[in-house]
Phi, psi and omega in degrees: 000073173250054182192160184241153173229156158232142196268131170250082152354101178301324180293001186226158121240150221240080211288291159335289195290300173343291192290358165261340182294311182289326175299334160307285168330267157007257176329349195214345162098336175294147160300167169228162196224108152280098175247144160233130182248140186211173188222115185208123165287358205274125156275337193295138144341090184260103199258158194279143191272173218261180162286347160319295163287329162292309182316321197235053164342115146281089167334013218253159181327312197287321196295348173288293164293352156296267187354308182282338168287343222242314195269009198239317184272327177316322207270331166319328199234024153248345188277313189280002172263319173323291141008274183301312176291354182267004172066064176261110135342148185206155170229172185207147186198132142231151194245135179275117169068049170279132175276185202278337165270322131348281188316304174293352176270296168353295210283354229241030148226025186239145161300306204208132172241123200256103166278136167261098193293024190271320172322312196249016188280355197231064207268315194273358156299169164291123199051032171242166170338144177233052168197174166242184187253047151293308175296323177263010176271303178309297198281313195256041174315288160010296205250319160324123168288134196264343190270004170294013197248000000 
């Protein structure tokens, strides 16, 4: 257990914790593990749309949740570039629809977990976590760093 992780919104960053995660790192030496969790239902098939398909845009719910996947990993390979450049090991994980256990499976080689509690202020919004961190507090109590919170 040589790595701090910080738990992530996929739809956000959460720039404060990042910058306590690396300085921790930094100070202790540690990898860091990034997961962004995100919560999206669209089951359908996302193929890259043609130049066509952009000119003739479809506004639409799914099409909302292609974006929003497009934007999760975009925010995933700016965190894991942040990283590097500051020269940290770094993993990247993003998990779709995780349950809490899912989380904790992730989460079972890391020491200290950095939250962006922003992940649980809104649950019934578009995209987010579909538990709250009460719930993922019970399992991982342990390991949360509380004073990030």
């Amino acid at each position: 257990m040589n790595k701090f992780a910080i738990l992530i919104n996929g739809m956000s960053l959460p720039y404060q914790v990042l910058d306590k995660v690396l300085e921790n790192a930094k100070a202790s030496k540690k990898s860091i593990k990034a997961v962004f969790i995100y919560e999206n239902k669209d089951d359908e098939d996302y193929s890259e749309p043609t130049n066509d398909d952009v000119t003739n845009a479809d506004i639409s719910d799914s099409n909302a949740r292609k974006n929003m996947e497009h934007l999760v990993n975009q925010n995933a390979d700016y965190v894991e570039t942040f990283f590097s450049k500051k020269d940290i090991p770094s993993e990247i994980v993003v998990l779709k629809n995780p349950t809490v256990e899912d989380i904790v499976a992730a989460m079972k080689d890391v020491e200290k977990i950095y939250i962006d509690h922003s992940t649980y202020d809104h649950p019934d919004e578009f995209a987010y976590v579909n538990f709250s961190f009460e719930e993922l507090d019970k399992e991982l109590s342990h390991k949360i760093d509380k004073k990030a919170q």
